[in-house]
Structures are given as structure tokens and as C-alpha cells.
N, C-alpha and C positions, 0 to 999 in steps of 0.2 A: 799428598793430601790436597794439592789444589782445584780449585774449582769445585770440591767439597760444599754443600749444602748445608749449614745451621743455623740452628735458629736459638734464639738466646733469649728468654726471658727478663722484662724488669730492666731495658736498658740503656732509659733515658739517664740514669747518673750513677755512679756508686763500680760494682763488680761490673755490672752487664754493661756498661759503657764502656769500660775498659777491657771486657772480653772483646767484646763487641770490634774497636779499634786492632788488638790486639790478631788477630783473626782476617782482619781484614789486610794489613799488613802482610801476614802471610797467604794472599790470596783466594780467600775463602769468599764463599756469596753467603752475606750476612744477613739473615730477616730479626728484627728484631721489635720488641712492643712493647706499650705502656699506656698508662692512662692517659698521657700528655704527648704534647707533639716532640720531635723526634728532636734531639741533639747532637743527631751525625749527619755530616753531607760526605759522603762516598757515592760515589754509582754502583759500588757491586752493595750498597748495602739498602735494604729495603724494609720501610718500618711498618706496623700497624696497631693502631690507636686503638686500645680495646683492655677491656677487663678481664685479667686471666679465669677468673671466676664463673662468667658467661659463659654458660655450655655452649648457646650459641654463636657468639662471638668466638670463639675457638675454635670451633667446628666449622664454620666459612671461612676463619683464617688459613688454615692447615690445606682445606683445599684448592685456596688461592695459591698455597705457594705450593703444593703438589700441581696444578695446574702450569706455573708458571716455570719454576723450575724441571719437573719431571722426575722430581726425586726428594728426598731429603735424610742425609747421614748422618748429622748429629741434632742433639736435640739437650741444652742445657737451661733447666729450670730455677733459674734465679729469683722471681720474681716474688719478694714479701714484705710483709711487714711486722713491727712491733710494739709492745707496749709493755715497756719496764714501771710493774705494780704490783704489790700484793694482792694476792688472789680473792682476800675480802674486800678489796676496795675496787673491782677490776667487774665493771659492767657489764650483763650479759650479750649486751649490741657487741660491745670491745671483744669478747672472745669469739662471737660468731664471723667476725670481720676476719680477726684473724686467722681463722680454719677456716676460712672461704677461701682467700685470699694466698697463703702458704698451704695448705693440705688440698683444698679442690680444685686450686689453680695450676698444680703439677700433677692432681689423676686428672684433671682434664687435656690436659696438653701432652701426656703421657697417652692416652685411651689412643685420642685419635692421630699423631705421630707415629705411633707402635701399627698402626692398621696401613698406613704407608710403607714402616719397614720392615713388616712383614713380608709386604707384595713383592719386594727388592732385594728379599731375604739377607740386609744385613742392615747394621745399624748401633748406635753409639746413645744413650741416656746417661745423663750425668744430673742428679738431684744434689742441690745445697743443701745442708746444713748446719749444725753450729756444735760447737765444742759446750755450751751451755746443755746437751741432754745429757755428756755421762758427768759432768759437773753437778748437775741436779741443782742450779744455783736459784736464789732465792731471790723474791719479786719477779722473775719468768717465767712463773708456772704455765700461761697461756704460751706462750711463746716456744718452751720446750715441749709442750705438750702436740704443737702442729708439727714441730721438725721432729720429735719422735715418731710421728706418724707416718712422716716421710722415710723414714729409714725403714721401719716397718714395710712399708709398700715397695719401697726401693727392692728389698730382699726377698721379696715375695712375686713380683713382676719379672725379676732378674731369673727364676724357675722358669712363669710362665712363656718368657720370650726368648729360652736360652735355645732350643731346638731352630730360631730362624734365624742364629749367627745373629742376637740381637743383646750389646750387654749393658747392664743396669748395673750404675754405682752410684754411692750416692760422697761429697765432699763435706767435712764438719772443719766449717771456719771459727780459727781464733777469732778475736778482738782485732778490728779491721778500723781506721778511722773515718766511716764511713756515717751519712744522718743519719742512723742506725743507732749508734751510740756517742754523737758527738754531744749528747743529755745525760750522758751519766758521767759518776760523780767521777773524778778521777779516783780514789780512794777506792772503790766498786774494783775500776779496770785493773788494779794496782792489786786487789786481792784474788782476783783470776789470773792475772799473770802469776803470780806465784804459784798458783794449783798448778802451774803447765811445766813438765821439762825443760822447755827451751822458755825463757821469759822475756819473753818480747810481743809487739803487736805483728799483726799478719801483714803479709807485704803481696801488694799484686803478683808482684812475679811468684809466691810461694803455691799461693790458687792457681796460674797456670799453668804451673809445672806439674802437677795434678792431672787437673784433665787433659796435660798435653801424654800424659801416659796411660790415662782412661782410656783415648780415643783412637789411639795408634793401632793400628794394622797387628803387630805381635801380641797386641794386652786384647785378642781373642779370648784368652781364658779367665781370664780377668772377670766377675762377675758378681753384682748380689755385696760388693764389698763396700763401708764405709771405712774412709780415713780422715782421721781427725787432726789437724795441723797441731803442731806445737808440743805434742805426746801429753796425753793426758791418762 
């Protein structure tokens, strides 16, 4: 898988930093983005400053790096945000942010990635998600409701792209200690650990081992599937 082409959303700190490194380690040409300036100095690794949201800010980026690389085989959409509130107390700006942000920031990065690997007839999409949608957990209603959507799309794109050797999964992360959740109560994390199987927080290596089976050459058949860390 060296010299492998991906691109990683959201990955100036948190998951996508750590993929991001991760990846790069293993020889991989890393493009990766964010609102802010970049947090990795590699050579093989190449950032771009931009809002996943921007149609057009995505649509120049993807062609930069089709331009520059000549290719692109994986493509994992980390990049989002949240906002742990009750649904009557949760501003209309606050949920449009969010579903811009997690829901049109990965069909846009999806639309035009997919029209790369289709030309190249093969290809790897990996959408995050969170163990909070079959949790159905309380004060996240905006927040499951974007990554539900994800999953949704994920299994539906994984049909549409499954004829050009192209497969769509999507990953549902535990409880990560990530600024994500380093604002909630401990008592909150402590009562979703308990919903889980295994009751513990999510560990980087548990997410890589994930899409390191996502993206592998054999997991061809693999497709359209969400898996939720932690067994829920």
C-alpha cells in the first residue's frame, strides 16, 4: 500500500492528526485539511486550508491533488463538529453549522473524490461516525442526527459506486478523549460506557485497525457496512 494516495479530513488535531501521522509512517502521500494552518511538517504530507463545507473550496482542492498526484485511493472523512445540548435549547444557526459541516462536508468530499475514482476504477471511502446514533443518547440530538445521515449516505453511495471496484464504509466511534468531549461531564461518559460491551474509552490504535481493514486490497467485498467500536 505504499505510495498510496489519501486524503484525510479535519486534520489539524484529534483522529485526523493521528491518522494523518499514522499513515505517513507507513509510507502513504498524506493531503490533509482544515480550517487552520497545518500541524504536520512531513514532505510526503500536503495540507489545504479550507472549509469542508465550500463546494467550492473542495472542488479546487480534489483537483489540485488529482493534478498533482495523478491519482487518489483512499479518501477518509473525519472532519466535524459538535454541540452537546438539548434540542429546545440548541439554536437554529448551531444545527445548520452542524449539518454543513458533518453531513455536506463528506457528500462534498465524497461527490467529487468518487468522480476521481471512478476514472481509476478503484477506490476506498471511509465516513466516521459515532456510537451516539444507535445509543440514541440524550442532549445529541443535532449531532446524531448529522452522523445518522452519514451512515445513511454511506450505504447508499456504497450501491451507487460498488460496479467501479469503489467501497463505502462508514466507522462509529466510542468515546475518544478528544475536544470533542473533553466538556462533558464525566458522569455522561461513564453512563455510555456502560451501554457498550466492552467499557472503556476508544484508543487510536482501535480506529486504525478499522480502516486498516477497510482499505486493504482483500476487504474488496466489504461494502455499504458501519461498525461501531465497543459493541453496542
Amino acid at each position: 500500500m505504499k505510495n498510496k494516495v489519501i486524503i484525510i479530513t479535519g486534520t489539524r488535531k484529534g483522529i485526523g492528526k493521528h491518522l494523518s501521522e499514522y499513515y505517513l509512517v507507513k509510507g502513504y502521500n498524506v493531503v490533509g485539511c482544515s480550517r487552520g494552518n497545518p500541524s504536520i511538517k512531513d514532505k510526503h504530507y500536503t495540507h489545504y486550508k479550507l472549509d469542508v463545507a465550500n463546494e467550492k473550496m473542495v472542488v479546487d482542492t480534489v483537483k489540485d491533488v488529482k493534478e498533482k498526484f495523478k491519482k487518489i485511493d483512499i479518501l477518509i472523512n473525519n472532519a466535524g463538529i459538535a454541540s452537546m445540548n438539548h434540542m429546545i435549547l440548541t439554536p437554529t444557526e448551531t444545527t445548520r453549522s452542524i449539518m454543513e459541516t458533518n453531513f455536506m462536508g463528506t457528500f462534498n468530499f465524497c461527490r467529487e473524490v468518487s468522480k476521481v475514482m471512478i476514472r481509476q476504477k478503484w477506490g476506498r471511502i471511509i465516513n466516521i461516525s459515532t456510537i451516539a446514533v444507535p445509543l440514541s443518547l440524550e442532549g445529541e440530538s443535532v449531532y446524531i442526527a448529522s452522523k445518522s445521515a452519514i451512515e445513511g449516505f454511506t450505504k447508499a453511495i456504497a450501491r451507487e459506486l460498488a460496479s467501479f471496484n469503489i467501497t463505502v464504509n462508514a466507522l462509529g466511534i466510542a468515546p475518544l478523549m478528544t475536544d470533542l468531549i473533553k466538556t462533558v461531564p464525566k458522569e455522561k461518559i461513564d453512563k455510555i460506557l456502560d451501554m457498550m460491551a466492552i467499557k472503556r474509552l476508544s484508543e487510536f490504535e482501535d480506529i486504525a485497525n478499522v480502516i486498516e481493514f477497510f482499505i486493504k486490497e482483500e476487504s474488496d467485498f466489504i461494502t455499504g457496512q458501519v461498525i461501531y467500536l465497543g459493541g453496542v
